[in-house]
SEVOTI-191151 format. One line per field, with one value per residue (C-alpha): residue number from 1; x, y negated, z negated; residue in three letters. Coordinates in steps of 0.1 Angstrom, whole numbers, padded with zeros to 4 digits. Each point is the difference from the previous one (the first is absolute). Example, Ala and Ser with C-alpha at 12.3 -4.5 7.8 and 13.67 -1.06 7.14 Angstrom:
! SEVOTI-191151
resi [1 / 2]
X [0123 / 0014]
Y [0045 / -0034]
Z [-0078 / 0007]
resn [Ala / Ser]
//
This chain:
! SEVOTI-191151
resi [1 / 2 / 3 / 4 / 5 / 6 / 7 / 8 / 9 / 10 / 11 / 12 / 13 / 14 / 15 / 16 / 17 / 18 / 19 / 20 / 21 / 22 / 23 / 24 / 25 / 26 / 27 / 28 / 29 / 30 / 31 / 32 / 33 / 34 / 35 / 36 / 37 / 38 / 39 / 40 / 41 / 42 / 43 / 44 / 45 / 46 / 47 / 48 / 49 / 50 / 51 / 52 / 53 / 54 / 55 / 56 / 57 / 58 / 59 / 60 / 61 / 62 / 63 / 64 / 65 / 66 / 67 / 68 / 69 / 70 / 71 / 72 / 73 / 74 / 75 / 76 / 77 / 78 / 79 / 80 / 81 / 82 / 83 / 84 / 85 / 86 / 87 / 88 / 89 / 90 / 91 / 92 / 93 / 94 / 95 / 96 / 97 / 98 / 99 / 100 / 101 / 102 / 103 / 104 / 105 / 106 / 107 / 108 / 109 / 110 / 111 / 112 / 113 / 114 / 115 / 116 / 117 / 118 / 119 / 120 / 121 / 122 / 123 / 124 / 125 / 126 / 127 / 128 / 129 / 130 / 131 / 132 / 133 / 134 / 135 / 136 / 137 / 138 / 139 / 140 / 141 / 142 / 143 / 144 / 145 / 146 / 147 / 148 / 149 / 150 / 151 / 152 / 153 / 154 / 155 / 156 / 157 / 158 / 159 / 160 / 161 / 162 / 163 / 164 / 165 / 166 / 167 / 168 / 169 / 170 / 171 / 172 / 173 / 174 / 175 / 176 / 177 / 178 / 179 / 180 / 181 / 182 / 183 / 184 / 185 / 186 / 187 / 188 / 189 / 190 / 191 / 192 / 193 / 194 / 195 / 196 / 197 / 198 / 199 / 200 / 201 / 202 / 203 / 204 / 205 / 206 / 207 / 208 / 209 / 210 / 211 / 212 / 213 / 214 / 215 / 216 / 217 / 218 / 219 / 220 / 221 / 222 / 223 / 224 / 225 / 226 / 227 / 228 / 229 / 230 / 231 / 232 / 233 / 234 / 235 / 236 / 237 / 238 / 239 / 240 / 241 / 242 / 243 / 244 / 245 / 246 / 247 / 248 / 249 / 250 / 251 / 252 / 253 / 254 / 255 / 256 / 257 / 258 / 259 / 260 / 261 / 262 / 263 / 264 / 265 / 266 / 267 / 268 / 269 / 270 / 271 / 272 / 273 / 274 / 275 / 276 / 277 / 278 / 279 / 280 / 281 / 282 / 283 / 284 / 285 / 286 / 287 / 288 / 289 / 290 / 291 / 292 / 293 / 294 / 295 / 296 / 297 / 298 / 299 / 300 / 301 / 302 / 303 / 304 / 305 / 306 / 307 / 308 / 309 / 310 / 311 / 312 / 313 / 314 / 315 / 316 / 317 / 318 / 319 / 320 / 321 / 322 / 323 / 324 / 325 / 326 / 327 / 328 / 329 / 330 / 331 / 332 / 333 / 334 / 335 / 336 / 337 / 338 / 339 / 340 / 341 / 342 / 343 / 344 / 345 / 346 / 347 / 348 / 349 / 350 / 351 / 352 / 353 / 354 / 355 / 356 / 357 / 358 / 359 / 360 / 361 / 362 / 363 / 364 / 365 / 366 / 367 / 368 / 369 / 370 / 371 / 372 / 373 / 374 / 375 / 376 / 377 / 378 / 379 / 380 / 381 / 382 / 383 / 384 / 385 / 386 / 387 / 388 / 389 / 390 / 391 / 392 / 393 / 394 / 395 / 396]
X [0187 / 0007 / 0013 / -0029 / 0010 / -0027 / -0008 / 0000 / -0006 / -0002 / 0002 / 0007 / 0001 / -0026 / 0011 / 0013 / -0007 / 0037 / 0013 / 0011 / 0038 / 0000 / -0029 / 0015 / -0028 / 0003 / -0016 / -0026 / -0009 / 0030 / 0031 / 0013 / 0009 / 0035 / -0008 / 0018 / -0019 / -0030 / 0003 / 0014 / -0030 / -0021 / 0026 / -0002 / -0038 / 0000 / 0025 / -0022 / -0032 / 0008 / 0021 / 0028 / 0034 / 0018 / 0034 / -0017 / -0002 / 0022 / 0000 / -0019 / -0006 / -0010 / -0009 / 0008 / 0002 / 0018 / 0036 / 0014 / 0006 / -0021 / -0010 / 0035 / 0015 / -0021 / -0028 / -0013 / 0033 / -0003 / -0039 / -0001 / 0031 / -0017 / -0030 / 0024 / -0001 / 0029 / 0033 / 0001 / -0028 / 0008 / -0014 / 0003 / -0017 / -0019 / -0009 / -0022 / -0014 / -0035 / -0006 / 0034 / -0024 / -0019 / 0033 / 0010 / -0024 / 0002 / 0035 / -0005 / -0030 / 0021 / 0031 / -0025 / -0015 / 0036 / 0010 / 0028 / -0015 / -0029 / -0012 / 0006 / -0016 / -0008 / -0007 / 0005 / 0002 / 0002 / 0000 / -0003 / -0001 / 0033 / 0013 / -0020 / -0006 / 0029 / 0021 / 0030 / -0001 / 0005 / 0028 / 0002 / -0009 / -0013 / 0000 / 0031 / 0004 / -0016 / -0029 / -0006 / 0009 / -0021 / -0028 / 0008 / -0015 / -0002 / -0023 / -0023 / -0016 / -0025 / -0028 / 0006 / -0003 / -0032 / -0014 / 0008 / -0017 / -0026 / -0001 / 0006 / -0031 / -0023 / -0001 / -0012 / 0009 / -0042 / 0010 / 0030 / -0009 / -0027 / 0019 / 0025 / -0031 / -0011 / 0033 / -0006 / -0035 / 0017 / 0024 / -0023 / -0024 / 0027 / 0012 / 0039 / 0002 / 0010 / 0028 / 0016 / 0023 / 0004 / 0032 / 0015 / 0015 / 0011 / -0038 / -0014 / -0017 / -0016 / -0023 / -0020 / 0007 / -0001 / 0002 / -0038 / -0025 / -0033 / -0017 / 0020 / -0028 / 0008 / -0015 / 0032 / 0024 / -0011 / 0008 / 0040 / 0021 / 0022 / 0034 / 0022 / -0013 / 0028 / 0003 / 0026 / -0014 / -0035 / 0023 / 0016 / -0033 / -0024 / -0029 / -0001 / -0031 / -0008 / 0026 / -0019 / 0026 / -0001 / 0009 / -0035 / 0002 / 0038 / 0014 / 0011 / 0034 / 0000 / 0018 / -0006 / 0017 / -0011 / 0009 / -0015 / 0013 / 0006 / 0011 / -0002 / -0033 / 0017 / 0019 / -0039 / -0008 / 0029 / -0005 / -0038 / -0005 / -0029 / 0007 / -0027 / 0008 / 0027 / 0020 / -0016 / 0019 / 0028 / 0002 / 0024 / -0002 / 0017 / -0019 / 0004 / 0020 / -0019 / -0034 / 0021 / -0034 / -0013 / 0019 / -0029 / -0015 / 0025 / 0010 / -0034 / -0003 / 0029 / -0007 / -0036 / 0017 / 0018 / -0025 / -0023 / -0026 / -0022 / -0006 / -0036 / 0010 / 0024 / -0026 / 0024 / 0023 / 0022 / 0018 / 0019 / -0017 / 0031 / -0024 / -0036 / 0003 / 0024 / -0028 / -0024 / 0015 / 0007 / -0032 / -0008 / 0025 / -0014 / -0033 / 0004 / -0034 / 0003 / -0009 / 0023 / 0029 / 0019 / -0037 / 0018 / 0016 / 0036 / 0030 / -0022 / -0017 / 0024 / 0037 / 0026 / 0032 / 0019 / 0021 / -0029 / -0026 / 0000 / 0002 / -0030 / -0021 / 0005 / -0010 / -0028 / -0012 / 0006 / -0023 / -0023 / -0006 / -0001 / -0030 / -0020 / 0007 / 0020 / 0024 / 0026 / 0015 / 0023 / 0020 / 0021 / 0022 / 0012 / 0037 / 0025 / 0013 / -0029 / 0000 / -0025 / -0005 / -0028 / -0008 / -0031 / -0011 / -0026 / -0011 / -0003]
Y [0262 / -0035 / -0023 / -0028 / -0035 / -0010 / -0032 / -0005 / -0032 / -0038 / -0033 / -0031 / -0035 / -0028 / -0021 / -0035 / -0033 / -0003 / -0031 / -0012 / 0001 / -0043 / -0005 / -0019 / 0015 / 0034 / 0031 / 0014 / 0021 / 0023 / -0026 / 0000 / 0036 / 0017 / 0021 / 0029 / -0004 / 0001 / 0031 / 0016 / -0009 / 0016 / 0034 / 0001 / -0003 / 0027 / 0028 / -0010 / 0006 / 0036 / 0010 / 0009 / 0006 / -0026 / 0017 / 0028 / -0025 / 0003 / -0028 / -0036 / -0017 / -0040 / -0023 / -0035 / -0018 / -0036 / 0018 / -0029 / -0017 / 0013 / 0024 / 0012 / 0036 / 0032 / -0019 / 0036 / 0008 / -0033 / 0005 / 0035 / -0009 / -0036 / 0024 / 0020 / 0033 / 0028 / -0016 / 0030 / -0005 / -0015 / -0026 / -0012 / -0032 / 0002 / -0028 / 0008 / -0034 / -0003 / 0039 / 0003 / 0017 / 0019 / 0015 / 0005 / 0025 / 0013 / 0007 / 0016 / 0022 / 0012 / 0003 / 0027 / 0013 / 0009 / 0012 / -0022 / -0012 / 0010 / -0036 / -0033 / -0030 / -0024 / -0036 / -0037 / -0033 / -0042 / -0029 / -0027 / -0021 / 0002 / 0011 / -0018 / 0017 / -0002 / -0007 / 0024 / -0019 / -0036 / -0015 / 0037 / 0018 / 0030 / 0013 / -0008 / -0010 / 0031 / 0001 / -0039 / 0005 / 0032 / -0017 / -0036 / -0026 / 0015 / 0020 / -0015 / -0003 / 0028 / -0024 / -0011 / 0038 / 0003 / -0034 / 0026 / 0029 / -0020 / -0009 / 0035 / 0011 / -0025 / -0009 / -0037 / -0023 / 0011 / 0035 / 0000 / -0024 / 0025 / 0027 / -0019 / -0011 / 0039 / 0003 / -0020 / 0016 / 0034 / -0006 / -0024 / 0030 / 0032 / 0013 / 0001 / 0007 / 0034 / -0009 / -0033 / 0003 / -0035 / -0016 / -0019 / -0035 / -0030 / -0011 / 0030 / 0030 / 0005 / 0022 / -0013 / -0011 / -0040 / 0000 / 0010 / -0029 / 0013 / -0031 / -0001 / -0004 / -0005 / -0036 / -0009 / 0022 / -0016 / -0035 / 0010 / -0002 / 0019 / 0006 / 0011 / -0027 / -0018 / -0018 / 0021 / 0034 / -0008 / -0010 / 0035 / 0018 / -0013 / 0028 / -0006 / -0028 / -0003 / -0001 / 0020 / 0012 / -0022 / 0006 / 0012 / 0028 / 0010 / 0022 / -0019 / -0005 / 0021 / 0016 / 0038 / 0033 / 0041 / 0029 / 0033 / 0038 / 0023 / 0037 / 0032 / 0022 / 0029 / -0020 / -0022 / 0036 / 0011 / -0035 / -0003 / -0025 / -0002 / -0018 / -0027 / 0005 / 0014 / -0015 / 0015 / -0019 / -0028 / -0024 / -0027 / -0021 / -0030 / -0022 / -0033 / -0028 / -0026 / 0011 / 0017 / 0005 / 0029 / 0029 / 0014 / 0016 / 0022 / 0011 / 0008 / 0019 / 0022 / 0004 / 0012 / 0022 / 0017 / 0003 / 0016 / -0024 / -0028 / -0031 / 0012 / 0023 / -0029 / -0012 / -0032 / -0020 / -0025 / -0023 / -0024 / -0040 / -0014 / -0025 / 0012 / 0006 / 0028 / 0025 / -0011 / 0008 / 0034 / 0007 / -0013 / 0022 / 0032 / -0008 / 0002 / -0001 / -0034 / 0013 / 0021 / -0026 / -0019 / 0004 / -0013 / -0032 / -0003 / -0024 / -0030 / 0000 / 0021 / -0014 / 0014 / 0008 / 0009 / 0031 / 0014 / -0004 / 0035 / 0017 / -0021 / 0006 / 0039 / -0006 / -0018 / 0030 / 0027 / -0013 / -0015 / 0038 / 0014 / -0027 / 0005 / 0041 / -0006 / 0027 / -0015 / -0034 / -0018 / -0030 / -0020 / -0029 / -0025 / -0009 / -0026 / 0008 / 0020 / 0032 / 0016 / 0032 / 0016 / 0028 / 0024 / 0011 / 0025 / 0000 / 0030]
Z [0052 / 0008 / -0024 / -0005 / -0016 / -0022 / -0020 / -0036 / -0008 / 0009 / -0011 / 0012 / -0020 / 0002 / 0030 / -0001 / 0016 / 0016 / 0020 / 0031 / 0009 / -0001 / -0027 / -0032 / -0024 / -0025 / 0015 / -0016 / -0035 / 0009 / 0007 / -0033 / 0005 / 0018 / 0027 / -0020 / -0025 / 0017 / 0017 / -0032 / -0016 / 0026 / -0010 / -0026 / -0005 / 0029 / -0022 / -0033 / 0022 / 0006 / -0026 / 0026 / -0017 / 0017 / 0000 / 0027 / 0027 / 0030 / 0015 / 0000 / 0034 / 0001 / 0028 / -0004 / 0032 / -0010 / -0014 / -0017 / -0028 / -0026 / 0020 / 0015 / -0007 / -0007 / -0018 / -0009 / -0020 / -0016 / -0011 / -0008 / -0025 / -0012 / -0010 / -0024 / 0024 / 0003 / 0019 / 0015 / 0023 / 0037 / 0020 / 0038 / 0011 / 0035 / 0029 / 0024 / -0004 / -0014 / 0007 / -0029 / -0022 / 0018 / 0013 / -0034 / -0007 / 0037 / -0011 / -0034 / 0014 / 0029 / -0027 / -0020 / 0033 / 0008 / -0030 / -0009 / -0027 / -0028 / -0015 / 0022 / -0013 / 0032 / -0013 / 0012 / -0009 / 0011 / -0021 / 0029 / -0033 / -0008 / 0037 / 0025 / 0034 / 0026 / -0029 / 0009 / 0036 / -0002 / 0020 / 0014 / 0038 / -0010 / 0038 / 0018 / 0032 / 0019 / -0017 / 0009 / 0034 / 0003 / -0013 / 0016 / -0005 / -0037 / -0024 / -0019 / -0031 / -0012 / -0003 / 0039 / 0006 / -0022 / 0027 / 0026 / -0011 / -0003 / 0031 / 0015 / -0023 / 0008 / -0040 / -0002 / -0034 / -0015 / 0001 / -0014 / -0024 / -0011 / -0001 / -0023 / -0025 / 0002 / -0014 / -0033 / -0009 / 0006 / -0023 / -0027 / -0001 / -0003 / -0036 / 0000 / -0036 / 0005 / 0021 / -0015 / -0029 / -0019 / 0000 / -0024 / 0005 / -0017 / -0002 / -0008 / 0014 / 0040 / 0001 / 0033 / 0038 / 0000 / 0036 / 0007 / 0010 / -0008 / 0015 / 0030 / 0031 / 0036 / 0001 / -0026 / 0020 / 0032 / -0011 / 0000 / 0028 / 0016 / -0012 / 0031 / 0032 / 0010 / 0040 / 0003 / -0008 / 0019 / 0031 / -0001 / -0004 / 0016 / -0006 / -0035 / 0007 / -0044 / -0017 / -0034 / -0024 / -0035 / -0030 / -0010 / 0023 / -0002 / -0031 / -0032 / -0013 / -0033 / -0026 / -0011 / -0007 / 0005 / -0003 / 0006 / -0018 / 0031 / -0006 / 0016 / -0007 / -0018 / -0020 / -0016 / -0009 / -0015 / -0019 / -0005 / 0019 / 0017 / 0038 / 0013 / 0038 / 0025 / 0027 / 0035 / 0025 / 0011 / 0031 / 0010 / 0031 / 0016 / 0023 / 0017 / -0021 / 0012 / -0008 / -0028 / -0024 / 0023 / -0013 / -0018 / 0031 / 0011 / -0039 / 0002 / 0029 / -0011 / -0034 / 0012 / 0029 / -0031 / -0022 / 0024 / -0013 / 0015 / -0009 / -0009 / -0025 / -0019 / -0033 / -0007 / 0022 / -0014 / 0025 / -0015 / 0008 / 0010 / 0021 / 0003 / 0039 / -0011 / -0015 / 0019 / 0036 / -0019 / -0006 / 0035 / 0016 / -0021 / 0000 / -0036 / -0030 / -0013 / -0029 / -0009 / 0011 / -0034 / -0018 / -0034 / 0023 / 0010 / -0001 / 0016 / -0036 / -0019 / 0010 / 0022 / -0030 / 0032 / -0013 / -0026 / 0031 / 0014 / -0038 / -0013 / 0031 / -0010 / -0033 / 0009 / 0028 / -0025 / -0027 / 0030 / 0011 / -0039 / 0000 / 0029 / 0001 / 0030 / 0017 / 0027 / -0006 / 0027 / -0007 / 0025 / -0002 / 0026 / 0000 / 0011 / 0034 / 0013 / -0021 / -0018 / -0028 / -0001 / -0031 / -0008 / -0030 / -0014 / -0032 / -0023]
resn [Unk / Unk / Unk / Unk / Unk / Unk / Unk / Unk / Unk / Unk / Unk / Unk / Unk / Unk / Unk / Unk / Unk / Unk / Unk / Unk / Unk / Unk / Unk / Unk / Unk / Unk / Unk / Unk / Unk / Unk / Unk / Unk / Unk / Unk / Unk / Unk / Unk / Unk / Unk / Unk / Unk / Unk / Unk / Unk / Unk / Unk / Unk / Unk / Unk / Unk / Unk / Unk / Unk / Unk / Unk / Unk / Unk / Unk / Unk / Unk / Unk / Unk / Unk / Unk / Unk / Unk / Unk / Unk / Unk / Unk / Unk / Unk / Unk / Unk / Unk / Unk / Unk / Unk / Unk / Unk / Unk / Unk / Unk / Unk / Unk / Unk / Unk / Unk / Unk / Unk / Unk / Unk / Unk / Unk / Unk / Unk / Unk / Unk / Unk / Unk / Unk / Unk / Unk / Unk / Unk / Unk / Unk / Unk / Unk / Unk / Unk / Unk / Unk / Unk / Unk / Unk / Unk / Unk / Unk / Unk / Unk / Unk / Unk / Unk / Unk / Unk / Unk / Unk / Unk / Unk / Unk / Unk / Unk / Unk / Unk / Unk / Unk / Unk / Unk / Unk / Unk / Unk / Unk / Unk / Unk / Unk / Unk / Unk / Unk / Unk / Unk / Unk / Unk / Unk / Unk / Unk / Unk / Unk / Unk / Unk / Unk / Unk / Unk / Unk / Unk / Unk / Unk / Unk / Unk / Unk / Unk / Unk / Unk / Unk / Unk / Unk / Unk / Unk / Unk / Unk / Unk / Unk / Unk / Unk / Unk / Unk / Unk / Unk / Unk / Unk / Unk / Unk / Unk / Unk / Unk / Unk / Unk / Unk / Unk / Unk / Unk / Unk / Unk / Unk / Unk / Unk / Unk / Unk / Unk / Unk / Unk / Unk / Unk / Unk / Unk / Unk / Unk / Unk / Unk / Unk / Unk / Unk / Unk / Unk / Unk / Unk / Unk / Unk / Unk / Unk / Unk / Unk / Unk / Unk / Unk / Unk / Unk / Unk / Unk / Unk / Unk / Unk / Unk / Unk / Unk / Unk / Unk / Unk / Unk / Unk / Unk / Unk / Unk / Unk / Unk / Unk / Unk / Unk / Unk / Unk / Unk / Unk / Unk / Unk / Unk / Unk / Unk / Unk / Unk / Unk / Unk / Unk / Unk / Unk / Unk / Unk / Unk / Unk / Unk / Unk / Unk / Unk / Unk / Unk / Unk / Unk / Unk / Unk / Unk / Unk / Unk / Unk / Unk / Unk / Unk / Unk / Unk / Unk / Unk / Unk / Unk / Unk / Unk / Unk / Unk / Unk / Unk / Unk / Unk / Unk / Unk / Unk / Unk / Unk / Unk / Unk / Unk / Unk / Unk / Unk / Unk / Unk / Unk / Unk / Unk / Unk / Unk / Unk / Unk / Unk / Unk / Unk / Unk / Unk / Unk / Unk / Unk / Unk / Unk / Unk / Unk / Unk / Unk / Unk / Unk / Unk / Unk / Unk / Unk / Unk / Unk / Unk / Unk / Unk / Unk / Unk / Unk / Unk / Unk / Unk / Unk / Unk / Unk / Unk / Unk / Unk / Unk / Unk / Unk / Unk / Unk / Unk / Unk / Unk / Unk / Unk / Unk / Unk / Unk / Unk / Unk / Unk / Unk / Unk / Unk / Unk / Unk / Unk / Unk / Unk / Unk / Unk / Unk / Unk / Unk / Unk]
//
């Protein structure tokens, strides 16, 4: 019989306002707190949670995209012992940019799948607080010379590749916009409580998302302009006719933590734990660097060709809102229910925590489908340089 990888449980912090990489102000209701300690809350909520002797656990896998400073090392080791766990636990930290998560419980659910191990916990976190975005790069090339002469004149920003999907799409700045204020009454209206654990920082306990904008209306999102037109970039592409990516419809800068309890199916019954879903399928997939934020479609495709399912017979999709244009020219591409795609919002009105992204968005879909009865989730996640995972889940 084959060896099924199920989930236990997940969690994820409230998110964070964060800040930009040259803004002079404090982040948000989460600032004040380490990045270790962060996640090790979110651990330690997660053994408590499930009564899960800690010491059983072979190994804890966390993706953190911005590797430095405070956040430098394995970050898992460090929160797993800041939340008074067994030192004999390991850790490894991952980077698959903003998909780090997401590969981290890809990993730990092919790690079980595999049999090399019994009880993985996948989690994830970013304080772009205390670590600002493109922190571990300043005053660095992170390509080399091939890369920059392969891709000559350059690559581009991600929000330059959001103008040209776009473009490619047909999206103009009212849909997106709309899309982007879908996101905020998604999110105003959904019940996280059974997801978020509180953490505690020097002001006191979060409990709740500060990031949402209930009022948030497309008039008001309109009225901001874009972030990424420069003479420069319009001379070198030339399709891109409105320039529409703002800061209204583009991911926020936050700060968060997850983690989700992954083990093999025998082993919850030899335990008495009773799983919530099971991992059905993986797919990873590179694609243009330029338009970089298109990876989503062939992840998909794959994951769907291994899966033996259709995009039909998927209850909840959850693709990450880098930029709006990037879900929606999924869903385009797929001919995708709009219903059924990010129904409780996504990172336009939730935040973007780079490194917890992929592990909240799970936690997010699995109590999304315990909610609405749903069977088959699929998440995907855009990443730097053109790749792409792709995971489906089915709940139990």
């Amino acid at each position: 019989m084959t060896r099924q990888a199920v989930i236990i449980d997940a969690v994820r912090s409230p998110i964070g306002k964060g800040k930009a990489p040259k803004d002079s102000k404090p982040g948000g209701s989460l600032s004040g707190v380490h990045p270790v300690e962060l996640l090790g809350q979110v651990i330690g909520a997660l053994i408590e949670r499930t009564g899960l002797d800690p010491a059983t656990v072979d190994d804890v896998i966390a993706g953190c995209v911005s590797q430095v400073g405070e956040q430098s090392g394995p970050i898992g080791r460090w929160a797993w012992l800041a939340a008074g766990l067994p030192e004999t636990v390991p850790s490894v930290a991952v980077h698959r940019a903003c998909g780090s998560s997401q590969q981290a419980a890809d990993f730990a659910a092919q790690a079980v799948i595999a049999g090399a191990c019994d009880i993985v916990i996948a989690a994830g976190v970013e304080s772009m607080s205390r670590i600002p975005m493109f922190t571990a790069r300043i005053g660095m090339d992170p390509y080399g010379p091939s890369v920059a002469n392969r891709y000559a004149p350059g690559l581009i920003p991600q929000g330059v590749s959001a103008e040209l999907i776009a473009a490619r799409w047909k999206l103009d700045r009212e849909a997106l916009d709309e899309f982007s204020a879908r996101s905020h009454r998604n999110a105003a209206a959904a019940d996280f409580s059974a997801e978020i654990v509180g953490i505690t920082t020097p002001e006191g306990l979060v409990t709740i998302d500060e990031t949402i904008r209930a009022a948030t209306t497309v008039d008001r999102l309109g009225a901001l302009k874009s972030s990424f037109y420069t003479e420069d970039m319009a001379t070198r592409f030339p399709d891109i006719t409105e320039w529409s990516i703002t800061a209204g419809n583009s991911s926020q800068l936050a700060d968060g933590a997850a983690a989700v309890l992954i083990m093999s199916d025998d082993t919850a019954e030899r335990l008495g734990l009773v799983p919530r879903a099971r991992f059905c399928g993986f797919g990873l997939a590179g694609d243009d660097p330029l338009m970089m934020l298109t990876g989503p479609l062939p992840a998909t495709e794959k994951v769907l060709r291994r899966t033996g399912l259709t995009i039909d017979d998927i209850d909840h999709y959850e693709i990450n809102e880098a930029f709006a244009p990037v879900p929606m020219a999924w869903a385009q591409h797929f001919g995708a229910d709009p219903d059924k795609l990010n129904p409780r919002g996504g990172a336009i009105a939730l935040g973007h925590p780079l490194g917890a992204s992929g592990a909240r968005l799970l936690t997010t879909m699995l109590n999304a489908l315990e909610s609405s009865g749903g069977r088959y989730g699929l998440q995907s996640m855009c990443e730097a340089g053109g790749m792409a995972n792709a995971t489906v889940i089915e709940r139990l």
